[in-house]
C-alpha atoms as a printed R data frame, in Angstrom:
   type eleno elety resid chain resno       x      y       z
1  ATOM     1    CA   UNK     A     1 -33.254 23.844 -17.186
2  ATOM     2    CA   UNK     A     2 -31.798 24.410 -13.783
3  ATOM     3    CA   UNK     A     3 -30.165 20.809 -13.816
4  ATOM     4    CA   UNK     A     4 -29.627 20.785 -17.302
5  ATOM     5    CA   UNK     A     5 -32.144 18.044 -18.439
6  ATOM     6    CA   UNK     A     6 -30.384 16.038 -15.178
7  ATOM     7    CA   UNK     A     7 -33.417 14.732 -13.191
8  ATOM     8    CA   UNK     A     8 -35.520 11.822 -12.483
9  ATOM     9    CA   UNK     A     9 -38.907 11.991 -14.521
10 ATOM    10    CA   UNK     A    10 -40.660 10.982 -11.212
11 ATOM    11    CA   UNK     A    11 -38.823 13.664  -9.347
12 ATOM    12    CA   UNK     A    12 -40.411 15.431 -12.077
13 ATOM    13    CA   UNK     A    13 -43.695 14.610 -12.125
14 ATOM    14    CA   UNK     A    14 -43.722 14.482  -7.672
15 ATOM    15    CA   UNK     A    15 -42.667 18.493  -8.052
16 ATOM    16    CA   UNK     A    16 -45.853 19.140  -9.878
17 ATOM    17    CA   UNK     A    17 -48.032 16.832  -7.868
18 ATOM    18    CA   UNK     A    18 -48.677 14.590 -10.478
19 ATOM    19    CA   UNK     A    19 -48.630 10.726 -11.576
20 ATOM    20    CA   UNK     A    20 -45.526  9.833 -14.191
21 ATOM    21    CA   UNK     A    21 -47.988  8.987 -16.875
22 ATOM    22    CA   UNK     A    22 -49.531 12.661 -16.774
23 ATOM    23    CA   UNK     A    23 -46.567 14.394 -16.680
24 ATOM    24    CA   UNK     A    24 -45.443 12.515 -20.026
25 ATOM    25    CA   UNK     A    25 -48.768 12.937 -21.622
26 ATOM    26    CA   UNK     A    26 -48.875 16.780 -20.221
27 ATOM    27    CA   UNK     A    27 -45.506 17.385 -21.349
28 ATOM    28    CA   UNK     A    28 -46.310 15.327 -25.132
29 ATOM    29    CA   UNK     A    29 -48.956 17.599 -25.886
30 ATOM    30    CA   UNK     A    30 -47.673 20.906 -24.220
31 ATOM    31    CA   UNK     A    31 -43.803 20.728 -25.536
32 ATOM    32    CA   UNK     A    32 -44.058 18.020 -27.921
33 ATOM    33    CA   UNK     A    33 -40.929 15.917 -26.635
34 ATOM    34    CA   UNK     A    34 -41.135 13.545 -24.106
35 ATOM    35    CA   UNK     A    35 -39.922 14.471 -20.519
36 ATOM    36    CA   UNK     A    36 -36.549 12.455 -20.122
37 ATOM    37    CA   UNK     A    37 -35.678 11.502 -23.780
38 ATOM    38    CA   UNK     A    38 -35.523 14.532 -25.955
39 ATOM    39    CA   UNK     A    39 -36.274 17.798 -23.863
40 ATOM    40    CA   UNK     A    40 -33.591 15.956 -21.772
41 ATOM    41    CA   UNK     A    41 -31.193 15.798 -24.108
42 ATOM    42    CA   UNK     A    42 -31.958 19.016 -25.908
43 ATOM    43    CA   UNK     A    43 -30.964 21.163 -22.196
44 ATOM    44    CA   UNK     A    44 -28.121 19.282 -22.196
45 ATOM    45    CA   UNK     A    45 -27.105 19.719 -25.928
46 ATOM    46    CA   UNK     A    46 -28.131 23.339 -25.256
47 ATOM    47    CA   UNK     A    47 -25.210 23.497 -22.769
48 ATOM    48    CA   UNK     A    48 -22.841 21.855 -24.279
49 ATOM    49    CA   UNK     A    49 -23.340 24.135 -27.441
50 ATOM    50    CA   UNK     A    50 -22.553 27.004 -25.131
51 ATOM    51    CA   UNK     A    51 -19.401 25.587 -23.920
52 ATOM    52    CA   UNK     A    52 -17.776 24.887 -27.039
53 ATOM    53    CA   UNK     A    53 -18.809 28.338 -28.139
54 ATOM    54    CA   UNK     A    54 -17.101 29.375 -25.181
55 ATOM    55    CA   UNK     A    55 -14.072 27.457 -25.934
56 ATOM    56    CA   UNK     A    56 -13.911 24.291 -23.860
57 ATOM    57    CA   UNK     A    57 -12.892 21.587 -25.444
58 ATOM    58    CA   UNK     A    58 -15.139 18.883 -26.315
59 ATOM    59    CA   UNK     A    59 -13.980 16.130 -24.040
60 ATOM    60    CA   UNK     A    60 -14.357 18.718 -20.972
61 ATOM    61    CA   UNK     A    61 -17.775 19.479 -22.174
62 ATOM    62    CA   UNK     A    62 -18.914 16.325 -22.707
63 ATOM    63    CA   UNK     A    63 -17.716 15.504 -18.948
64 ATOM    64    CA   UNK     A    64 -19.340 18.307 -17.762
65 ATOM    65    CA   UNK     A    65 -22.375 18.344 -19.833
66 ATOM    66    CA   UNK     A    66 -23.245 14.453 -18.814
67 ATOM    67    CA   UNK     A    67 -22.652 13.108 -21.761
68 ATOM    68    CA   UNK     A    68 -20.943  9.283 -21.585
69 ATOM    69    CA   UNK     A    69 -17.967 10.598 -23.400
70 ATOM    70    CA   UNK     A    70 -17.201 12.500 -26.662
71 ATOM    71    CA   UNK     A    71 -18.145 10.322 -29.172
72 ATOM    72    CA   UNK     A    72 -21.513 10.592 -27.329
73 ATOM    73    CA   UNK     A    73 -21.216 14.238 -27.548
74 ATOM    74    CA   UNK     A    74 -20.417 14.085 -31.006
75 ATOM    75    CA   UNK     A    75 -23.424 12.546 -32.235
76 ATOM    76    CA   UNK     A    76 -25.647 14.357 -30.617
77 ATOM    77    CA   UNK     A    77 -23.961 17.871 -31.717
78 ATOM    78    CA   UNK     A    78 -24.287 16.147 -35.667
79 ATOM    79    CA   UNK     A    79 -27.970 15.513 -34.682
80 ATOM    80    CA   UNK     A    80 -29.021 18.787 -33.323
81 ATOM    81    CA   UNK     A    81 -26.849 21.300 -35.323
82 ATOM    82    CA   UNK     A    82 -25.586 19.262 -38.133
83 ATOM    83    CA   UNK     A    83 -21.875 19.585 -37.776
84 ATOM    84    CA   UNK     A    84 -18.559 18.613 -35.799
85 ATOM    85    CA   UNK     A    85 -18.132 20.202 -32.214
86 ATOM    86    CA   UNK     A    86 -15.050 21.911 -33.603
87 ATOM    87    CA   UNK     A    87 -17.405 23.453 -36.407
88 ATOM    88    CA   UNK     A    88 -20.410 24.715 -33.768
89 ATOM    89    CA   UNK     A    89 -17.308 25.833 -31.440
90 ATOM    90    CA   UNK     A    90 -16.385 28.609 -34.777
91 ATOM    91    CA   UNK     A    91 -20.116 29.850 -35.133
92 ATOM    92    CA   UNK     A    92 -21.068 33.006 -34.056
93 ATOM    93    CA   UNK     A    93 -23.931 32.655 -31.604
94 ATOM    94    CA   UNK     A    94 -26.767 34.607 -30.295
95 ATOM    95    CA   UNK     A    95 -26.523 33.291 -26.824
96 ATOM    96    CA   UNK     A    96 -27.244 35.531 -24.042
């Protein structure tokens, strides 16, 4: 959460003193998601949905967020919350 689903799945797996391959089966069964493909991205959607709630604009977040550009950002937003960025950016939010 701290990098925003930005690190290496063996820097990962070295933090908790284990192999790759138990960290992914670990993390399968604990969360679900694999490590590096969907918690990943779900921080980093997580983040970005806070900055257009915020205001930024969606190319900024996108920089900022990691993604490759906006149309990037885009999809994922229509993925995750089923709607434009411009749509999430008017809905009230719960964030604290």
């Amino acid at each position: 959460m701290a990098r925003r689903g930005r690190v290496r799945v063996a820097d990962l797996a070295a933090s908790c003193g284990w192999s790759r391959k138990r960290l992914w089966a670990r993390f399968s069964d604990q969360i679900g998601l694999t490590p590096k493909r969907r918690a990943a991205m779900l921080v980093r959607f997580d983040h970005a949905a806070r900055a257009l709630s915020a205001g930024a604009h969606p190319a900024d977040v996108a920089l900022a967020c990691g993604y490759v550009d906006q149309p990037h950002l885009h999809r994922d937003v229509l993925a995750f919350a089923g709607c434009t960025p411009t749509a999430l950016a008017g809905r009230p939010t719960t964030a604290g």
